[in-house]
FILOLO-351148 format. One record per residue (C-alpha): residue in three letters; x, y, z. Coordinates in steps of 0.02 Angstrom, whole numbers, padded with zeros to 5 digits, always signed. Each point is the difference from the previous one (the first is absolute). Layout:
% residues N
ALAXYZ...
This chain:
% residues 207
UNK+00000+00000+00000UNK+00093+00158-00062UNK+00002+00162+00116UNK-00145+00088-00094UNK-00111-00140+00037UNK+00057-00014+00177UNK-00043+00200-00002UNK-00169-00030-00088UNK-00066-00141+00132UNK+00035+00127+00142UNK-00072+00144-00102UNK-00162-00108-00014UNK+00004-00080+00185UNK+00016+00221+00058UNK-00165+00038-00119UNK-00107-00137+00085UNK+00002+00067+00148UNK-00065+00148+00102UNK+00059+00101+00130UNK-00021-00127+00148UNK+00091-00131-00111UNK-00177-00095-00018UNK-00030-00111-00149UNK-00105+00096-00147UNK-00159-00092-00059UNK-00015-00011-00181UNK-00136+00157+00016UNK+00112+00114+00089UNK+00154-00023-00126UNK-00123+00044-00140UNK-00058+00150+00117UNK+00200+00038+00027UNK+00036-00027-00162UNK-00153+00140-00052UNK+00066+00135+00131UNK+00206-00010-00074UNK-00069+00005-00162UNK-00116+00170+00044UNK+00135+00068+00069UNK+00108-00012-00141UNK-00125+00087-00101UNK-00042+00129+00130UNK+00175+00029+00079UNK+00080+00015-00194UNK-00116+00144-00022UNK+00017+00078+00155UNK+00113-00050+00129UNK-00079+00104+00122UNK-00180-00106+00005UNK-00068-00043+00145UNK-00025-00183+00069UNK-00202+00011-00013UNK+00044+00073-00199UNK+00081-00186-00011UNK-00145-00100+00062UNK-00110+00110-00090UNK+00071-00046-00145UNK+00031-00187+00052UNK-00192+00001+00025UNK+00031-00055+00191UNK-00038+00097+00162UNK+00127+00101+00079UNK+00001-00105+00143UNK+00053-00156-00126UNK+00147+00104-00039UNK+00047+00011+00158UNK-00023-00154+00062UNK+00124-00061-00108UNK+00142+00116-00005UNK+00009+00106+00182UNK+00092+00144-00106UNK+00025+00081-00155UNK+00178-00052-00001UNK-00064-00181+00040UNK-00087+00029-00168UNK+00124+00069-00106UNK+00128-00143+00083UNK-00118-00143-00058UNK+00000+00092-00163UNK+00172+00006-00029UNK-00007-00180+00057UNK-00134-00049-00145UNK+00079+00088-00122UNK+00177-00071+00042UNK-00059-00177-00018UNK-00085+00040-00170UNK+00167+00050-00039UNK+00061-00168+00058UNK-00120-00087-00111UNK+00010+00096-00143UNK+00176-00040-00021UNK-00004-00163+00047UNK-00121-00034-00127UNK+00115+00045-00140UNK+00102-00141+00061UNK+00169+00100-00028UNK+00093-00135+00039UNK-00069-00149-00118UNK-00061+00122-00134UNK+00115+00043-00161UNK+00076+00165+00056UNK-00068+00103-00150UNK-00171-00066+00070UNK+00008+00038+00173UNK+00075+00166-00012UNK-00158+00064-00105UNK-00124-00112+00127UNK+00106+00085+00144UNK-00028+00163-00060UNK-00196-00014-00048UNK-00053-00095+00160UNK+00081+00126+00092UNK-00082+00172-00090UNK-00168-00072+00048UNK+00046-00016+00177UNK+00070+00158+00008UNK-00148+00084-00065UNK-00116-00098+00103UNK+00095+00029+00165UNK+00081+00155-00044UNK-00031+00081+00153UNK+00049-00141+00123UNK+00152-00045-00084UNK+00052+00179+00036UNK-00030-00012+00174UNK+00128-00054+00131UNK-00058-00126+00127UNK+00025+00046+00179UNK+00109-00152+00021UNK+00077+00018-00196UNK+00077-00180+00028UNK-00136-00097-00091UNK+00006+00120-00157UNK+00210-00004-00016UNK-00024-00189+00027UNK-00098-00019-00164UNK+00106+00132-00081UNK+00143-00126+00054UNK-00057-00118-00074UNK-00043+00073-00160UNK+00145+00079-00024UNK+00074-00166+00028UNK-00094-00078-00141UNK+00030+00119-00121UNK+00200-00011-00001UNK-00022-00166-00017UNK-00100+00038-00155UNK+00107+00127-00064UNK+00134-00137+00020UNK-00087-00120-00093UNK-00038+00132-00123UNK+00203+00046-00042UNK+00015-00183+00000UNK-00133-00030-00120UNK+00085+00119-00129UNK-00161+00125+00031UNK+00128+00132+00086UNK+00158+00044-00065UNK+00151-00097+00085UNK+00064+00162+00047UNK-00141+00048+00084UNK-00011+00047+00173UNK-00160-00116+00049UNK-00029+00124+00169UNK+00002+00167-00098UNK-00103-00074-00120UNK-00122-00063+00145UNK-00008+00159+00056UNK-00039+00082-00155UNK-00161-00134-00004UNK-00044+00045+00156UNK+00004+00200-00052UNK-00099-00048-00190UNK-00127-00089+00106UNK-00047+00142+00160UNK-00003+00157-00153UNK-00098-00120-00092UNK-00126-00022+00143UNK-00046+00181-00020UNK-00087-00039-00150UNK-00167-00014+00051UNK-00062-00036-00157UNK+00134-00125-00093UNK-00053-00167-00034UNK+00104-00086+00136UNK+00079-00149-00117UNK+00018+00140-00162UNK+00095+00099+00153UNK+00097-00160+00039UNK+00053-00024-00172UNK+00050+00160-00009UNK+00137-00025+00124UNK+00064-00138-00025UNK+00026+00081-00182UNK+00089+00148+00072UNK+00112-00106+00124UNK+00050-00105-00145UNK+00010+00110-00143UNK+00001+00202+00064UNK-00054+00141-00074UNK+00165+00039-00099UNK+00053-00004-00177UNK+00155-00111+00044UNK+00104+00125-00071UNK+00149+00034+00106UNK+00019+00182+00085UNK+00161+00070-00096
């Protein structure tokens, strides 16, 4: 079981349950699941709404809200906790590590533009305790120099590339790209990968 698994079964065992540690019935995770999702939606728009703007637009009571997170930073924690493990998943579903590199760095980059859009605003949030969040960014970061390796190895990145600079230009084509509201997420995707492999230049040579 690889790291980002390990990080996704704790992500999942953190999400089903409350603030007492109890169990969550099938109901209340769909309930849960309602309220993160309103706030998303409310809390991208504003940052400043209230808790009873959130169950308002969860179509719950106030009191539901509050039941199950005993803050607003309880809230925006569980968020950042949601989002993280969609994160998780979405990566992990583009199998980085069995998939032909060419493949998974397009599936990389599309799976994670929709998460990004969907979770914008809890992605962007801190978690009081940030060690859950830099544990999946661990862990992704992992994975992805081992694709990169697998890429130069493959023959789809120079030999003289440096596979970390080249990482970390992904990583920058991918966050501008998630500012593009209204891109086609895999059109986006292709998109970089076409302008980490090919550029924007001529080829001519400055003289």
């Amino acid at each position: 079981m690889t790291q980002l698994t390990l990080f996704m079964e704790r992500c999942r065992t953190l999400c089903a349950v409350n603030q007492t540690t109890r169990p969550l019935r099938s109901d209340t995770e769909r309930t849960v699941g309602a309220i993160l999702e309103a706030a998303e939606r409310v809390l991208s728009r504003n940052p400043a709404a209230s808790m009873e703007q959130i169950a308002e637009a969860a179509g719950v009571a106030r009191t539901t809200v509050h039941r199950r997170f005993a803050s607003r930073e309880a809230l925006v924690d569980a968020m950042a906790v949601w989002a993280t493990r969609q994160f998780a998943e979405a990566v992990q579903a583009a199998r980085p590590d069995a998939t032909p590199p060419l493949v998974a760095l397009y599936q990389v980059a599309a799976n994670v533009l929709r998460v990004k859009r969907d979770w914008g605003f809890a992605m962007s949030r801190a978690l009081t305790d940030g060690t859950r969040v830099s544990e999946v960014h661990a862990a992704v970061d992992a994975c992805c120099e081992r694709l990169f390796a697998r890429a130069r190895e493959a023959g789809v990145l120079r030999g003289d590339v440096d596979a970390g600079w080249a990482k970390r230009v992904y990583y920058a084509l991918i966050r501008e790209s998630a500012q593009s509201r209204d891109g086609d997420p895999d059109e986006l995707a292709a998109r970089i990968v076409d302008t980490l492999l090919t550029g924007l230049g001529t080829g001519r040579r400055l003289t």
